[in-house]
C-alpha positions in Angstrom: 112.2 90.4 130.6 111.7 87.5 128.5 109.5 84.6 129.2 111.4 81.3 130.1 110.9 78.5 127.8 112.1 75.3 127.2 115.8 75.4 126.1 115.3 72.9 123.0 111.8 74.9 122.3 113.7 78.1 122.1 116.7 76.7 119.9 114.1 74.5 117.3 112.0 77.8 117.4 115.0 80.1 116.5 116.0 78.0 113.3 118.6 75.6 114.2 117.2 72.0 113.8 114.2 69.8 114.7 113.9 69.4 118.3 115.4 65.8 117.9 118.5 67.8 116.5 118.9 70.8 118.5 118.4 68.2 121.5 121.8 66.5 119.8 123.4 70.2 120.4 122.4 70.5 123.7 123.3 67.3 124.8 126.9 67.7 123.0 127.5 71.2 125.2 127.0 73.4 122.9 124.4 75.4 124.9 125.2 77.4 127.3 123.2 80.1 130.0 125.2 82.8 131.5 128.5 80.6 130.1 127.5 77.4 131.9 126.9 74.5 130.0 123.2 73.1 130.2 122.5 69.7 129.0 118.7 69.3 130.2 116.9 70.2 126.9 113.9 70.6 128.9 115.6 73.4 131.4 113.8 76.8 131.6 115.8 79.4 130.2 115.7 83.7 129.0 116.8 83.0 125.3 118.5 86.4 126.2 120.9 84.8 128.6 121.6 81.6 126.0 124.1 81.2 123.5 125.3 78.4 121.1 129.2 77.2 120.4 129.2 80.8 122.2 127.3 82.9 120.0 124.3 84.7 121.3 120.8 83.8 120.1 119.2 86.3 117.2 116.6 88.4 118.1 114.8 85.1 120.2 111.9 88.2 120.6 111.2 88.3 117.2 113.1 89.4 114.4 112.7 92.5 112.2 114.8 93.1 109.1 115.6 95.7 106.2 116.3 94.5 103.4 117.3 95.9 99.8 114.9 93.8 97.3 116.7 93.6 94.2 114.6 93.6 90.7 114.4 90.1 89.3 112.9 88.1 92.4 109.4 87.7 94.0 108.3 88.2 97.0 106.8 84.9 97.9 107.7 81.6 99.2 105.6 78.8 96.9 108.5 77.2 93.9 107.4 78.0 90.3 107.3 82.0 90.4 110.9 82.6 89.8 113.8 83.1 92.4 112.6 84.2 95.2 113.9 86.7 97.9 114.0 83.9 100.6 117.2 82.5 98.4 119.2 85.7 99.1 118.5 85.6 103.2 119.9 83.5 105.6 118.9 79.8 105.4 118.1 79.6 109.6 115.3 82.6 109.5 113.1 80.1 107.0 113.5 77.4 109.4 112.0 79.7 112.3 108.8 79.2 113.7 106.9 81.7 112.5 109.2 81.7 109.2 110.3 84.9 108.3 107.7 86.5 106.0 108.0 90.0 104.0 105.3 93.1 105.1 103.4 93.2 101.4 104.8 92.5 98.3 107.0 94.3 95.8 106.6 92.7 92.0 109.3 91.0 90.7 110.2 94.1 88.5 110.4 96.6 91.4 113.8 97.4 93.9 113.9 99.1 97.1 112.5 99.0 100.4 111.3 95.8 101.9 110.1 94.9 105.8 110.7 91.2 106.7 109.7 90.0 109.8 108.7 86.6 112.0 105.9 88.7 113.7 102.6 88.6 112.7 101.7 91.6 114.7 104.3 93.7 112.5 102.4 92.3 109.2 99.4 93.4 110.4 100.4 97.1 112.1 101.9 98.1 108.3 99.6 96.3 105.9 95.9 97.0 107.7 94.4 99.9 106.2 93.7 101.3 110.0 97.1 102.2 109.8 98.5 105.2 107.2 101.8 104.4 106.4 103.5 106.3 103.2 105.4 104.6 101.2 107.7 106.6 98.6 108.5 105.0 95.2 110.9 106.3 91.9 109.3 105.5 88.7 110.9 106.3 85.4 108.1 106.4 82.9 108.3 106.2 78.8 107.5 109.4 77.4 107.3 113.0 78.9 105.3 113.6 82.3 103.2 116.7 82.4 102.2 118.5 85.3 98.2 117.9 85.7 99.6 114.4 86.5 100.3 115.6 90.1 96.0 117.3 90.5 95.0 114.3 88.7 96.8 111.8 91.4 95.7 114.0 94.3 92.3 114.5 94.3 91.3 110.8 95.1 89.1 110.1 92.5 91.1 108.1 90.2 89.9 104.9 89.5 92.0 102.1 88.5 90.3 99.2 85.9 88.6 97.0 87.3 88.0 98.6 90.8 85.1 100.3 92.4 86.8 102.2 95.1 89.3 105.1 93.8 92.9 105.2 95.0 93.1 107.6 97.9 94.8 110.7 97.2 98.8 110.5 96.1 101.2 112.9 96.0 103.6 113.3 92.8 106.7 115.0 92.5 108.3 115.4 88.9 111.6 115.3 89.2 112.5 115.4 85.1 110.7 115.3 82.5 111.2 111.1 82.7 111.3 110.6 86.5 109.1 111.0 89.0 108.6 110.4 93.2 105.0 108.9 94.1 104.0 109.1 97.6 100.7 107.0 98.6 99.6 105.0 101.6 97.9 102.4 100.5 99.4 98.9 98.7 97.1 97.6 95.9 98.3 95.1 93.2 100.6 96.7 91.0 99.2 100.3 92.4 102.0 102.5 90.8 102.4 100.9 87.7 98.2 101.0 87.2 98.4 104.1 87.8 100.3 105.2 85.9 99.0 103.3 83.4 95.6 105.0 83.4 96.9 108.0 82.1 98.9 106.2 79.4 102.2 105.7 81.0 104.2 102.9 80.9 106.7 102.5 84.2 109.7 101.1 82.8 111.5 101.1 86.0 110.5 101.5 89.9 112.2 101.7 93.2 111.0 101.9 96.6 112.9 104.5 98.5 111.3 104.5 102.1 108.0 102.6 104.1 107.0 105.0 106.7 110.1 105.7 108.9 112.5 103.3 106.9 114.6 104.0 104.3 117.9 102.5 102.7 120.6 104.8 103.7 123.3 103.2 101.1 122.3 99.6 102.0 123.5 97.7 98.7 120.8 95.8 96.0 120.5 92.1 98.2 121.8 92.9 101.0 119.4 93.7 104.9 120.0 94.8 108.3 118.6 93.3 111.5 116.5 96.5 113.2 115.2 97.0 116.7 111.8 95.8 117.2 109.5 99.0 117.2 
């Protein structure tokens, strides 16, 4: 059961104003718990029993979101870096409190499978390294791959420039002689692309195609679905 809070709390919380506006709401009638109208802003409520101009409340315990990054947006929220992939989500889960916030980064080049979440305990499970999660990605490279590619990737010894610590071990499938799935479980800047790179590739185009458990499943370039909380 959820823990009662404050009813303008839970609304300001959730995204819908200030608590100065979302008192406004309240006192207008357009909260309701169990379908009776509550105008005390300062009632205790179960945000799981509220709803506003009779809509229930989204995910009041924390939202958790796939969504399909599209190439051509960043993954971060300061101005300056380009569009960014807070512009193509709804405008309420930025004006939650935690905001909304992606689990790790895909570059502005890259599609595929992205996390977003308001839970910092989410970030943390699938970006600490105490936690081996594998994350699939599609790379289509620039000239033909050759097979000691996938021993070379494998044995855990490759070092990227300017790093001390090799990449852990990665597993590569070639699917043509221009295409290729990389499995690894860790999430270094740029990781696929630099490596890649040390063996004199260029990656002219990469996709995510799962994190751990999650994949797409036909969800369209821009578009997310709200998920249970694990």
């Amino acid at each position: 059961m959820s823990k009662l809070r404050r009813l303008d709390q839970t609304l300001a919380s959730l995204g819908f104003g200030s608590r100065r506006e979302v008192r406004e709401l309240i006192h207008a009638g357009q909260a309701k718990v169990k379908g009776i109208v509550i105008k005390d802003e300062g009632a205790k409520v179960n945000p799981h029993e509220v709803t506003l101009n009779d809509e229930p409340l989204e995910a009041p315990d924390g939202l958790l979101v796939l969504f399909h990054k599209p190439t051509g947006y960043v993954c971060t929220h300061s101005d300056g870096e380009g569009p960014t992939i807070y512009e193509l989500l709804p405008f309420r889960w930025r004006e939650r409190n935690p905001p909304v916030t992606s689990v790790g980064r895909l570059d502005k080049d890259t599609s595929g499978v992205l996390l977003i979440t308001d839970r910092g305990e989410l970030v943390q499970r699938w970006t600490s390294p105490k936690f081996v999660i594998e994350k699939v990605y599609e790379a289509t490279v620039d000239k033909p791959l050759t097979a000691d590619l996938i021993e070379i990737f494998a044995r855990g010894d490759l070092l990227l420039t300017s790093e001390t610590k090799p990449c852990l071990p990665a597993k590569l499938e070639i699917v043509d002689e221009l295409h290729a799935k990389l499995t690894i479980t860790e999430g270094r800047y740029h990781q696929v692309r630099r490596m890649f790179a040390s063996q004199g590739y260029h990656v002219q185009k990469l996709h995510r195609s799962s994190f751990g458990e999650y994949e797409l499943d036909g969800l369209e370039a821009g578009k997310w679905k709200v998920l249970e909380r694990p």
